[in-house]
LORO-406852 format. One record per atom (N, C-alpha, C): x, z, y; residue in three letters. Coordinates in nm, 2 decimals. Example, Ala and Ser with C-alpha at 12.3 -4.5 7.8 and 13.67 -1.06 7.14 Angstrom:
<pts>
      x      z      y fidren
   1.32   0.78  -0.57    Ala
   1.23   0.78  -0.45    Ala
   1.32   0.78  -0.33    Ala
   1.28   0.71  -0.22    Ser
   1.37   0.71  -0.11    Ser
   1.29   0.79   0.00    Ser
</pts>
This chain:
<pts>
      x      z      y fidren
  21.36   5.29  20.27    Unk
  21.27   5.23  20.17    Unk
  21.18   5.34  20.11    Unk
  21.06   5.31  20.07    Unk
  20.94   5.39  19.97    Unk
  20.92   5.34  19.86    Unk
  20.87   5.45  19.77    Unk
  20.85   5.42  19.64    Unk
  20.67   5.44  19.63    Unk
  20.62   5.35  19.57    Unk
  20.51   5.36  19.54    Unk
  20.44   5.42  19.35    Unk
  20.35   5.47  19.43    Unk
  20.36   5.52  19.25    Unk
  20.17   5.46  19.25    Unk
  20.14   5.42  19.13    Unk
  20.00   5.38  19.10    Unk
  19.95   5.46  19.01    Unk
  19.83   5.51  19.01    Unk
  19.74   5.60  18.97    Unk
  19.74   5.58  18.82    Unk
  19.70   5.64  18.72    Unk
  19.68   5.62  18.61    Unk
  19.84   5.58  18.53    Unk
  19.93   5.58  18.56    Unk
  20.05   5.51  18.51    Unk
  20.11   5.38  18.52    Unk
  20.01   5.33  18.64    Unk
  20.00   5.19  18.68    Unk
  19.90   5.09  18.65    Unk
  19.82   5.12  18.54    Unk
  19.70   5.05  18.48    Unk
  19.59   5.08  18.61    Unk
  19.54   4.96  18.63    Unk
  19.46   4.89  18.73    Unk
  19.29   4.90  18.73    Unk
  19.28   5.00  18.64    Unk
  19.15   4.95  18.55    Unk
  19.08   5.07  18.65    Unk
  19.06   5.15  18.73    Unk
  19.02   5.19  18.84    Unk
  19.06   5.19  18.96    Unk
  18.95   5.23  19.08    Unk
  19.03   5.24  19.21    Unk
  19.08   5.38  19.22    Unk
  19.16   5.39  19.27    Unk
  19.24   5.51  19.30    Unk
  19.14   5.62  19.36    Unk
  19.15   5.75  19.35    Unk
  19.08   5.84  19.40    Unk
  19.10   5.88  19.55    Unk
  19.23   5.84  19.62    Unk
  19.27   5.84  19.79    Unk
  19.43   5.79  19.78    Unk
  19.50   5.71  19.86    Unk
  19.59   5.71  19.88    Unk
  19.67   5.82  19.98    Unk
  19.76   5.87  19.92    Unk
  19.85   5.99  19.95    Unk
  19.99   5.93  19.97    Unk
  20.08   6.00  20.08    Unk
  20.16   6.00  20.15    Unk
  20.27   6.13  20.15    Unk
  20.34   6.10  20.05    Unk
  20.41   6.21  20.02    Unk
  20.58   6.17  20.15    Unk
  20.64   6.28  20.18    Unk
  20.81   6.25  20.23    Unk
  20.82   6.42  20.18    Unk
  20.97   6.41  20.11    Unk
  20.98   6.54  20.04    Unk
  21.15   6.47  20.09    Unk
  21.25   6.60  20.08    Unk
  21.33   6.55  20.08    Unk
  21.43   6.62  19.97    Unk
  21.36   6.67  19.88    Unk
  21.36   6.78  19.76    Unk
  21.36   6.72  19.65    Unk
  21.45   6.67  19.60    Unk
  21.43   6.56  19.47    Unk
  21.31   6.59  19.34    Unk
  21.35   6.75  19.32    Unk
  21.28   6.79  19.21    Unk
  21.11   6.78  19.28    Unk
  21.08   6.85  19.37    Unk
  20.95   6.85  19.42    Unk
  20.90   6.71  19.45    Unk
  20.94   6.63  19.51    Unk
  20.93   6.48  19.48    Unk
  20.86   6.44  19.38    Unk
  20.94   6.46  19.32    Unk
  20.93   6.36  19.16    Unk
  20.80   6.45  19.09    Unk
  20.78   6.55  19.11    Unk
  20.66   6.67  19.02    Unk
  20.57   6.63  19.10    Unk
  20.58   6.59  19.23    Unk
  20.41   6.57  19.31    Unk
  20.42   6.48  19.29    Unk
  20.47   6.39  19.33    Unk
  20.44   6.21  19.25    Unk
  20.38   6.19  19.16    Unk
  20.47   6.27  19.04    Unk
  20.42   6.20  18.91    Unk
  20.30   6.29  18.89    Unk
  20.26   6.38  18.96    Unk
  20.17   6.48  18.93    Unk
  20.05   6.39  18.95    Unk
  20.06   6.34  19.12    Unk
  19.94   6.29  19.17    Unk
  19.87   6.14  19.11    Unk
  19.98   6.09  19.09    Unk
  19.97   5.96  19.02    Unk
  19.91   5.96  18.90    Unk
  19.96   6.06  18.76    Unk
  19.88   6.10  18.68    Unk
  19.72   6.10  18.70    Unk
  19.73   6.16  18.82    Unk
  19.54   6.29  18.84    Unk
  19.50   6.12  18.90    Unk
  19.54   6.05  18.95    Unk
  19.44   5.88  18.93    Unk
  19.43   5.87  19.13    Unk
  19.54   5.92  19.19    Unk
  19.62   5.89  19.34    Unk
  19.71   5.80  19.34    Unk
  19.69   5.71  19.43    Unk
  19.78   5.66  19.48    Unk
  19.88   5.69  19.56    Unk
  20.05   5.69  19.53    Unk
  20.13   5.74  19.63    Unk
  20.19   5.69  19.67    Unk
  20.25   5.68  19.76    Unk
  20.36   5.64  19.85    Unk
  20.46   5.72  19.90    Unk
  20.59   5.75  19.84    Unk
  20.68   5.82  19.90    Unk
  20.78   5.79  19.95    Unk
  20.86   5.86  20.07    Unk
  21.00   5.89  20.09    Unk
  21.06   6.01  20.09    Unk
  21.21   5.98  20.09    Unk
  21.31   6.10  20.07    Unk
  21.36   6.17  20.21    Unk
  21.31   6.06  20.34    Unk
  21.34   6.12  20.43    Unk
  21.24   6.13  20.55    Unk
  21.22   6.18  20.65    Unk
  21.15   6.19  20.75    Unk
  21.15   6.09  20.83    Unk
  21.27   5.99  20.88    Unk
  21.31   5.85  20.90    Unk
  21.25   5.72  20.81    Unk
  21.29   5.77  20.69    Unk
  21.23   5.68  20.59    Unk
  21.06   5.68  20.55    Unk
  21.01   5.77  20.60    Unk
  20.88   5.82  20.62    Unk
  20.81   5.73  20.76    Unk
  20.87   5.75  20.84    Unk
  20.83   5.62  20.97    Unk
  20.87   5.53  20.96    Unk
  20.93   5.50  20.85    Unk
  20.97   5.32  20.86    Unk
  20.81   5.29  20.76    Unk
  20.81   5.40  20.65    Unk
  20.71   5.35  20.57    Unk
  20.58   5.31  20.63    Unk
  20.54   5.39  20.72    Unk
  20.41   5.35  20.81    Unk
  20.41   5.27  20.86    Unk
  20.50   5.24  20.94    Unk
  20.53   5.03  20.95    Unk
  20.42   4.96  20.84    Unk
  20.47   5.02  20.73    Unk
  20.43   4.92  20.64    Unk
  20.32   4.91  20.56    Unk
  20.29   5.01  20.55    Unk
  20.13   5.07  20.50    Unk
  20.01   5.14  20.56    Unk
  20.05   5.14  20.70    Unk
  19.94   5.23  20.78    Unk
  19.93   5.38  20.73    Unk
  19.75   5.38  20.78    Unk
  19.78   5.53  20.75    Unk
  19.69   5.54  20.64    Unk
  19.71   5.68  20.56    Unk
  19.66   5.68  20.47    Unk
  19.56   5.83  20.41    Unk
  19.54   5.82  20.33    Unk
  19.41   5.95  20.30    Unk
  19.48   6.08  20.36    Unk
  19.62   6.09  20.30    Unk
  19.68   6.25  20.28    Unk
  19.79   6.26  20.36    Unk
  19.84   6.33  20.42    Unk
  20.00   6.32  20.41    Unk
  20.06   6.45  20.34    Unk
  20.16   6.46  20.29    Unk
  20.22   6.60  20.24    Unk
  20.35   6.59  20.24    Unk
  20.41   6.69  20.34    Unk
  20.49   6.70  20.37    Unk
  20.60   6.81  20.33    Unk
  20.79   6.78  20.32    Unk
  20.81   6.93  20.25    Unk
  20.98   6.85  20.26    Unk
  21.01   6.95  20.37    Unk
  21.09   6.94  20.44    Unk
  21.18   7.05  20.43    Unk
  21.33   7.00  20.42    Unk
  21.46   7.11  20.43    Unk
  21.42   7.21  20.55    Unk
  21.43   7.14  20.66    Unk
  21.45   7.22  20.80    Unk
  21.29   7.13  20.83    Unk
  21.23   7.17  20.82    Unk
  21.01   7.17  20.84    Unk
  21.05   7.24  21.01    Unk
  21.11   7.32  21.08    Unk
  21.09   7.37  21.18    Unk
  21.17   7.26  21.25    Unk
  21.21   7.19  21.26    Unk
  21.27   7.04  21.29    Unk
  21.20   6.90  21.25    Unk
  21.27   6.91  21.12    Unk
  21.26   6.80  21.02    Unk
  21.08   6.76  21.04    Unk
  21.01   6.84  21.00    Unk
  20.87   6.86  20.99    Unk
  20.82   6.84  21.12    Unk
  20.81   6.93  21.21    Unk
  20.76   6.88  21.34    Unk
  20.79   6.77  21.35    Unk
  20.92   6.74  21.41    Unk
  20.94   6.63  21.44    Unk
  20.86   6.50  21.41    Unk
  20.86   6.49  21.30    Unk
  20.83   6.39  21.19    Unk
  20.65   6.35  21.25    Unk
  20.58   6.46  21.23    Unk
  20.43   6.48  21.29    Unk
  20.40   6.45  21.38    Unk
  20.53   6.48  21.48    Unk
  20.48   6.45  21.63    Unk
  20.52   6.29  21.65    Unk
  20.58   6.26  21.57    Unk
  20.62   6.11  21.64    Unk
  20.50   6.03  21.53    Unk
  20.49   6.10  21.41    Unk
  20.34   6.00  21.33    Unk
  20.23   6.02  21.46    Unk
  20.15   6.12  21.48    Unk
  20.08   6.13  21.57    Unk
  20.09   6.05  21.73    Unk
  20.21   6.06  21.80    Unk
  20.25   5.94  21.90    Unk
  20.25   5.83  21.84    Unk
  20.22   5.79  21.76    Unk
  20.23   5.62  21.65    Unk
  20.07   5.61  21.66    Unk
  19.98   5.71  21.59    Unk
  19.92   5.70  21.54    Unk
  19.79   5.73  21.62    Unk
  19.78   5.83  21.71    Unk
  19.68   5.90  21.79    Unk
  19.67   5.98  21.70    Unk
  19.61   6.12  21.78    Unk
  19.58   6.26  21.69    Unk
  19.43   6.24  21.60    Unk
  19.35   6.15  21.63    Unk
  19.18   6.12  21.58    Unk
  19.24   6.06  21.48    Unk
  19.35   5.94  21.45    Unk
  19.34   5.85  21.28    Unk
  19.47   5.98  21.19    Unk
  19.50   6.06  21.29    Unk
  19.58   6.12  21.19    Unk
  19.52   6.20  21.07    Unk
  19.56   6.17  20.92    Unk
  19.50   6.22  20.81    Unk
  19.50   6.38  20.82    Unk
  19.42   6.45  20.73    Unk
  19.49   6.54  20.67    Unk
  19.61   6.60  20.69    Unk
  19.71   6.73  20.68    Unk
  19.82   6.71  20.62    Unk
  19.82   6.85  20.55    Unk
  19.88   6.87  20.41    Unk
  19.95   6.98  20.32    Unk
  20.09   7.02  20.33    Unk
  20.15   7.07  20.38    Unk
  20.29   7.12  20.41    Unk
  20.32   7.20  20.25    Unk
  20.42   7.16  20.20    Unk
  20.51   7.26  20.12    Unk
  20.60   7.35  20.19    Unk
  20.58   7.43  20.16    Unk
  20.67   7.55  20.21    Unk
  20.75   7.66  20.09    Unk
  20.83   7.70  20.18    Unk
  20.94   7.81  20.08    Unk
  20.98   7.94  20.13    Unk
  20.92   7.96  20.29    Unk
  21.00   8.08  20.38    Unk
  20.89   8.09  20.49    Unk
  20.85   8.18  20.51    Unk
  20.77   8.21  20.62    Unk
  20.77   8.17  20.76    Unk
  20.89   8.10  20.78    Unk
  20.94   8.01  20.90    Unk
  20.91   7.91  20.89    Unk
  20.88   7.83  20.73    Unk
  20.83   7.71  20.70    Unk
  20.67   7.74  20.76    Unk
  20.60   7.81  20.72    Unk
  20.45   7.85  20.69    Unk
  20.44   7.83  20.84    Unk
  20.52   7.90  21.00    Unk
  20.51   7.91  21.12    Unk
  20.52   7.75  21.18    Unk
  20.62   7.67  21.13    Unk
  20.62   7.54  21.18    Unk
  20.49   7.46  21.11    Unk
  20.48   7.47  20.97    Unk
  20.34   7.40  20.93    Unk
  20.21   7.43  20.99    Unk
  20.21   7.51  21.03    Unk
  20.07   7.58  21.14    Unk
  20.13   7.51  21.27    Unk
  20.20   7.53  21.32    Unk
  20.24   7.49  21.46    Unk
  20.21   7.33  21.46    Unk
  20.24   7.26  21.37    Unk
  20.17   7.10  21.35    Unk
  20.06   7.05  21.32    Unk
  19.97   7.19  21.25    Unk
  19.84   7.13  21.27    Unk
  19.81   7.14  21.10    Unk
  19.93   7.14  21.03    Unk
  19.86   7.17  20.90    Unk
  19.72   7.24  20.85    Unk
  19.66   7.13  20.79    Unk
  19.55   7.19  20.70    Unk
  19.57   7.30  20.62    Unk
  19.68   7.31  20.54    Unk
  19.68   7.35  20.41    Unk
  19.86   7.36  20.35    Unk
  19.86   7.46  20.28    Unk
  20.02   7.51  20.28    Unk
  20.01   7.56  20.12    Unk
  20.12   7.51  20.03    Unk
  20.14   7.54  19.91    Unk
  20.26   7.60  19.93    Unk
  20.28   7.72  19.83    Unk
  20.41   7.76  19.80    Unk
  20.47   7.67  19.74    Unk
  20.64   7.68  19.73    Unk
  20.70   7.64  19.62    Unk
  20.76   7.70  19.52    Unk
  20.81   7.70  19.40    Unk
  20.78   7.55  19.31    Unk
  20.61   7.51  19.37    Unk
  20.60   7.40  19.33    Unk
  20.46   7.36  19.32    Unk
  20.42   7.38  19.18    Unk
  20.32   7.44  19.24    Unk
  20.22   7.49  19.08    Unk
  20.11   7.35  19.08    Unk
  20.10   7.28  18.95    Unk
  20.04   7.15  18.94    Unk
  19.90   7.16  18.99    Unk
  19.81   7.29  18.91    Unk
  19.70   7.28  18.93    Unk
  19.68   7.27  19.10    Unk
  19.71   7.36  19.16    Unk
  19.69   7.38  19.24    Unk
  19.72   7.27  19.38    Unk
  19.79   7.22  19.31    Unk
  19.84   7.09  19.39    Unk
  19.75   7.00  19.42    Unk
  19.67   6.97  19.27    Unk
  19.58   6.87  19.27    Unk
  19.44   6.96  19.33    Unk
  19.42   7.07  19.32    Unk
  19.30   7.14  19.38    Unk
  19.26   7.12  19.51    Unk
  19.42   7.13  19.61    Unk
  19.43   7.07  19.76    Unk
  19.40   6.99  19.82    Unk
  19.47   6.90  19.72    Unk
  19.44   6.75  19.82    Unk
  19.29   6.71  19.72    Unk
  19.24   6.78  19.69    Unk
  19.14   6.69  19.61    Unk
  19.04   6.74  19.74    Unk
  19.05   6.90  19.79    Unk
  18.96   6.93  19.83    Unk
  18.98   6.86  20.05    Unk
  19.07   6.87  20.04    Unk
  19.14   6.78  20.18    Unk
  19.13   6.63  20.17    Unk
  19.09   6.55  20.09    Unk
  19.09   6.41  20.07    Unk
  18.92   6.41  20.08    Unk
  18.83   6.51  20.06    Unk
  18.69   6.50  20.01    Unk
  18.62   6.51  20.14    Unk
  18.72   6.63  20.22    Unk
  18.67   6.66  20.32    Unk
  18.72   6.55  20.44    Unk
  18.84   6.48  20.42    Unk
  18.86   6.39  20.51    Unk
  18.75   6.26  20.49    Unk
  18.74   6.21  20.35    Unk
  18.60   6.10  20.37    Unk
  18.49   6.20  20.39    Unk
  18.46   6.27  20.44    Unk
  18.27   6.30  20.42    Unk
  18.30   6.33  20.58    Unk
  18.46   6.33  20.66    Unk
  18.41   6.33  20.82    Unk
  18.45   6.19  20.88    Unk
  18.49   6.12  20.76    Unk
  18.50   5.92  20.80    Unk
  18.38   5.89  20.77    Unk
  18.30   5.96  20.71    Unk
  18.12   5.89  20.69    Unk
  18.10   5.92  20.81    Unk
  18.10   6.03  20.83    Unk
  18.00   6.09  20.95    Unk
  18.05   5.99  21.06    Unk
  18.14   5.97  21.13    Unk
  18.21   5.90  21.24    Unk
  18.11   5.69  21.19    Unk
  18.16   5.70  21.06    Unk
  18.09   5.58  21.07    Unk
  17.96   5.54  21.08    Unk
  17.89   5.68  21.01    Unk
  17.75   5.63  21.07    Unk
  17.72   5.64  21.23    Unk
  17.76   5.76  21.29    Unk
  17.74   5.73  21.42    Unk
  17.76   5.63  21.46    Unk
  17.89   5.55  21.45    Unk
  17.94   5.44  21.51    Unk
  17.81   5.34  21.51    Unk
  17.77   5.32  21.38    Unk
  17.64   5.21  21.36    Unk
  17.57   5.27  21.45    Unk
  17.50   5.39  21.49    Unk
  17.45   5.40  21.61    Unk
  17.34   5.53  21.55    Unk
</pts>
């Protein structure tokens, strides 16, 4: 199962700034990017496991962000990537931000293709600095694809 978190505290009264895709399996980091992102006026969607992370795409497709932040990321993490991407093709796959904690984390998040790698704790600002700048950069290369498309 996922939990969804709604932008602003749940009040409806804007559209969200991107929908983001959190699976942490780190309770405390969880809950601080969630509520972090939800706050800053993101939409999220999370799980607590890598498993429960592919069931969630079942259900919601794909979405702006993904950020990921995994016990064992040299397993857990690959893994996880390479079967979203066999689900998904490597062209719809979003973005992704890896959390990391050990230089072995940082080697597997590069090895998957990571955009972008935060230390942990997660420092807030900086949190929202990332995906703001990875969410801006992912729609301004969905324009471009769509205007081509029109021709």
């Amino acid at each position: 199962m996922f939990k969804r978190f709604l932008p602003f505290g749940g009040q409806k009264t804007d559209a969200p700034k991107a929908s983001v895709f959190v699976v942490s399996d780190d309770t405390v980091t969880y809950t601080i990017v969630c509520e972090t992102l939800s706050e800053n006026g993101y939409e999220v969607y999370a799980a607590a496991t890598a498993e429960a992370g592919l069931e969630t795409l079942k259900e919601i497709g794909v979405l702006d962000l993904f950020i990921g932040d995994f016990a064992r990321p040299e397993v857990d993490g690959v893994d996880f990537l390479k079967r979203v991407r066999t689900r998904l093709g490597k062209s719809t796959l979003p973005p992704v931000l890896f959390l990391v904690d050990a230089k072995d984390d940082e080697t597997a998040a590069r090895t998957v293709g990571a955009q972008e790698l935060l230390s942990k704790p997660v420092d807030t600002a900086a949190l929202i600095a990332c995906v703001a700048k990875l969410v801006g950069g992912k729609r301004a290369t969905d324009e471009i694809k769509n205007i081509s498309a029109r021709g």
